[in-house]
Legacy VTK file of the C-alpha trace (Angstrom):
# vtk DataFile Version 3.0
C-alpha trace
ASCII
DATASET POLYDATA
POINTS 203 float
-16.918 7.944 25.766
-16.546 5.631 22.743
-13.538 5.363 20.921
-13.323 4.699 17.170
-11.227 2.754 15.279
-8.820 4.272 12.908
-7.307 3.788 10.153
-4.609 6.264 9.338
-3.345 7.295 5.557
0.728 8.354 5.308
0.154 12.003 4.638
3.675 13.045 4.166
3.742 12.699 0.460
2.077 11.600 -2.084
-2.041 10.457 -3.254
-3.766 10.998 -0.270
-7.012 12.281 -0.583
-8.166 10.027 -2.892
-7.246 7.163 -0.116
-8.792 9.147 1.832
-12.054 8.878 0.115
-12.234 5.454 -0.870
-11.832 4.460 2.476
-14.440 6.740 4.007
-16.506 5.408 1.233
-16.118 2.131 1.586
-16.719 2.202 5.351
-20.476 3.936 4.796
-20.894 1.060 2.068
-19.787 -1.690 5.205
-21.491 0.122 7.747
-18.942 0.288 10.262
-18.053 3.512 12.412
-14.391 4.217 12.286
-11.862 7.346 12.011
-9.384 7.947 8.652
-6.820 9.808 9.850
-3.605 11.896 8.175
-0.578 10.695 9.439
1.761 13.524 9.281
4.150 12.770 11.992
5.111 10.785 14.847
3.038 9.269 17.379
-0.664 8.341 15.364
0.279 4.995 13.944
0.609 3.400 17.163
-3.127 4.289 17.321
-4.468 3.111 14.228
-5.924 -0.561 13.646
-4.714 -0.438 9.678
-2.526 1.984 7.681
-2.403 3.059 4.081
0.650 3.993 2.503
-0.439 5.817 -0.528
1.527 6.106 -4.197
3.837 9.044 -4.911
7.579 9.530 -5.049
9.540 6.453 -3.093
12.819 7.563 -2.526
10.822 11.642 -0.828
8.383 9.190 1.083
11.079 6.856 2.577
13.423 9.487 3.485
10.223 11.029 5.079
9.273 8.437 6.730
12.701 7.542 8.535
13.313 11.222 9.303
9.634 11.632 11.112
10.623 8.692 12.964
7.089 7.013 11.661
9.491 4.107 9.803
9.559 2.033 12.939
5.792 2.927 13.956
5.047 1.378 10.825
7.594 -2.122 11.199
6.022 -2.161 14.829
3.042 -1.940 13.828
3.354 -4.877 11.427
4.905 -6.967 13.846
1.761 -6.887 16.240
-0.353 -7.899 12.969
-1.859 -4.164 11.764
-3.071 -4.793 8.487
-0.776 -2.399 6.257
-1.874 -1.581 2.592
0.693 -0.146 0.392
-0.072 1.533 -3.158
2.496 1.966 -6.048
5.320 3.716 -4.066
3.690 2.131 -1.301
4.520 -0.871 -2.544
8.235 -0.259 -3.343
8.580 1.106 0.531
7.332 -1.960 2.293
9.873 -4.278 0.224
12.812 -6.073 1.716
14.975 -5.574 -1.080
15.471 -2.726 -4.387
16.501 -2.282 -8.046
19.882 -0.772 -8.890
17.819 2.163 -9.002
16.831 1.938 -5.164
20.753 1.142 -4.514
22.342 4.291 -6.182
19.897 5.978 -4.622
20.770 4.323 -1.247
16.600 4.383 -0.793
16.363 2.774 2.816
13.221 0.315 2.440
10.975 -1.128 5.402
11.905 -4.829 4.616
8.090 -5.390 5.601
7.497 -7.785 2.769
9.846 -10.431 1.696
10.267 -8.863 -2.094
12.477 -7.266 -4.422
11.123 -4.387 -6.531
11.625 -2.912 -9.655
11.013 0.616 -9.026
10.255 1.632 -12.814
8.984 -1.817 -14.077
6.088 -0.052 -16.632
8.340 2.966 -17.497
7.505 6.102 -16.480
5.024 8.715 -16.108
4.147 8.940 -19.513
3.694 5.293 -19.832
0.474 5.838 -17.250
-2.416 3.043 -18.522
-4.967 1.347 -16.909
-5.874 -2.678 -17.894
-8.109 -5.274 -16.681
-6.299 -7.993 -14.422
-7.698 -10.794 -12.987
-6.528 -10.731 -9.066
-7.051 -13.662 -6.797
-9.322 -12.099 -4.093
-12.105 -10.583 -6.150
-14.677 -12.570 -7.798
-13.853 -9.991 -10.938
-11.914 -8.144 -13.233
-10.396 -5.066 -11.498
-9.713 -1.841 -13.575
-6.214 -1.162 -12.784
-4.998 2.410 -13.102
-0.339 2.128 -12.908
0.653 5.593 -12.848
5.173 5.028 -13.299
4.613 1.778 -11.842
6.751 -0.331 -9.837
6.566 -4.439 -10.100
7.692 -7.164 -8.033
10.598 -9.076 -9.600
11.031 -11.929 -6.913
9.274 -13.189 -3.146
9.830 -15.343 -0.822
8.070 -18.158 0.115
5.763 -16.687 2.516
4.317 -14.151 -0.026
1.076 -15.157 -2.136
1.206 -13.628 -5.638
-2.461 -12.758 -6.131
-1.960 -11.110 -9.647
0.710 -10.684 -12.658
1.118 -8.442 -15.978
3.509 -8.548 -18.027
5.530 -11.574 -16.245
5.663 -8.728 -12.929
3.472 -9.594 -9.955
1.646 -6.619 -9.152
-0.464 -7.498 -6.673
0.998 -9.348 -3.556
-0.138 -10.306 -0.050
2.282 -11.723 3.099
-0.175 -11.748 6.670
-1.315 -8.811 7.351
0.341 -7.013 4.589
-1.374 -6.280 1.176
1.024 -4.776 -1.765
-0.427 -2.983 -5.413
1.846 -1.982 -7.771
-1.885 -0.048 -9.196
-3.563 2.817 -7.650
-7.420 1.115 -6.293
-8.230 4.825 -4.536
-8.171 6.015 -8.741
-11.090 3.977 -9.412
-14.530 3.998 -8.300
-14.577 0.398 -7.927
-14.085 -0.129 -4.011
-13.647 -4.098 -3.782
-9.700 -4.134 -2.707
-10.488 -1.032 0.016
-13.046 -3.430 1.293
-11.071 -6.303 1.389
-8.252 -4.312 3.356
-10.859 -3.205 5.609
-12.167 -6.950 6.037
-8.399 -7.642 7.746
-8.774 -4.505 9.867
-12.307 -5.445 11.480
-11.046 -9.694 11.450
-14.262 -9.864 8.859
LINES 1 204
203 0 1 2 3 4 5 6 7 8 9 10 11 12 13 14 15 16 17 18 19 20 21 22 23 24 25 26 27 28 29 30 31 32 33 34 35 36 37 38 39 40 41 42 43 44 45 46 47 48 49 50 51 52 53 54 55 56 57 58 59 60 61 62 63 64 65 66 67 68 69 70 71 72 73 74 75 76 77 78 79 80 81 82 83 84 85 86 87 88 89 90 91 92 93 94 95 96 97 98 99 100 101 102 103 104 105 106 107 108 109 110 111 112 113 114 115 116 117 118 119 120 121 122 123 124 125 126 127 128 129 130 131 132 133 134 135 136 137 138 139 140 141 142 143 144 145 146 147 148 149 150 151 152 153 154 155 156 157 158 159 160 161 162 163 164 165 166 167 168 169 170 171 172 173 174 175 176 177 178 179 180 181 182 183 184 185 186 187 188 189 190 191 192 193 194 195 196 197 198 199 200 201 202
């Protein structure tokens, strides 16, 4: 019997599907067999060779996560080098440290990546827009789509900055773990799901 690698998608809350997708998509486009998975409760990250943790409301998804008991799957399975992608609220969740906002709220973050967020940095949801940036992986401009999005304020010195607006970094990468304050799975461009899946398959 051959088992296929997968990649598993935080299901709990938030844009799924679309992650989903793009993935999916982006493995047909590579060529490679593998499995996307929904991860919806305990016990399926520890089986997955990358994870996705999609956009949606931070302070639901990281009470989610701790309650399912899939918070430590996920700092495990950064610790053994899984290549973890997190998307807007994604982003906020894997950061070491929060915004007053994240504090009143007493939102209990991953401490994954050595930042500190700003939860609301573009204002909220209707202040959605989408711009070009410039981000220091792809050979292009990348249509950005930031949906009430978060920005990184501060890193450490392990984290490489690979793109700023606005004097925020919104696009950040520390090992194994890529951060977007934008929403990639909202565009049909599939460059940064490729590049994730590039650190999955060591390619």
């Amino acid at each position: 019997m051959v088992f296929l690698m997968k990649i598993g998608v935080i299901a709990i809350q938030g844009a799924v599907s679309e992650h989903i997708d793009a993935l999916r998509r982006a493995l047909e486009k590579r060529g490679v067999d593998a499995e996307v998975v929904a991860i919806k409760h305990k016990g399926i990250v520890p089986e997955c060779g990358g994870i996705v943790i999609p956009g949606g409301e931070s302070t639901t998804l990281c009470r989610l996560l701790f309650r399912e008991g899939i918070a430590e799957e996920i700092k495990d399975a950064a610790a053994r080098g899984v290549p973890i992608l997190g998307t807007c609220a994604g982003l906020i969740v894997l950061a070491k440290e929060g915004d007053e906002q994240v504090e009143k709220t007493s939102q209990e973050l991953l401490g994954i990546m050595d930042t500190r967020v700003n939860r609301n940095a573009f204002g909220r949801q209707k202040d959605s827009f989408e711009s070009e940036l410039e981000i220091e992986i792809l050979d292009s401009s990348f249509t950005g789509v930031f949906i009430r999005a978060p920005g990184i304020v501060s890193c450490g010195p392990g984290v490489r900055v690979l793109s700023r607006l606005d004097n925020l970094i919104i696009a950040a990468e520390q090992g194994n773990v890529l951060a977007l304050a934008f929403h990639p799975e909202l565009s049909e461009d599939l460059r940064i799901h490729q590049y994730f899946l590039g650190k999955v398959f060591n390619c």
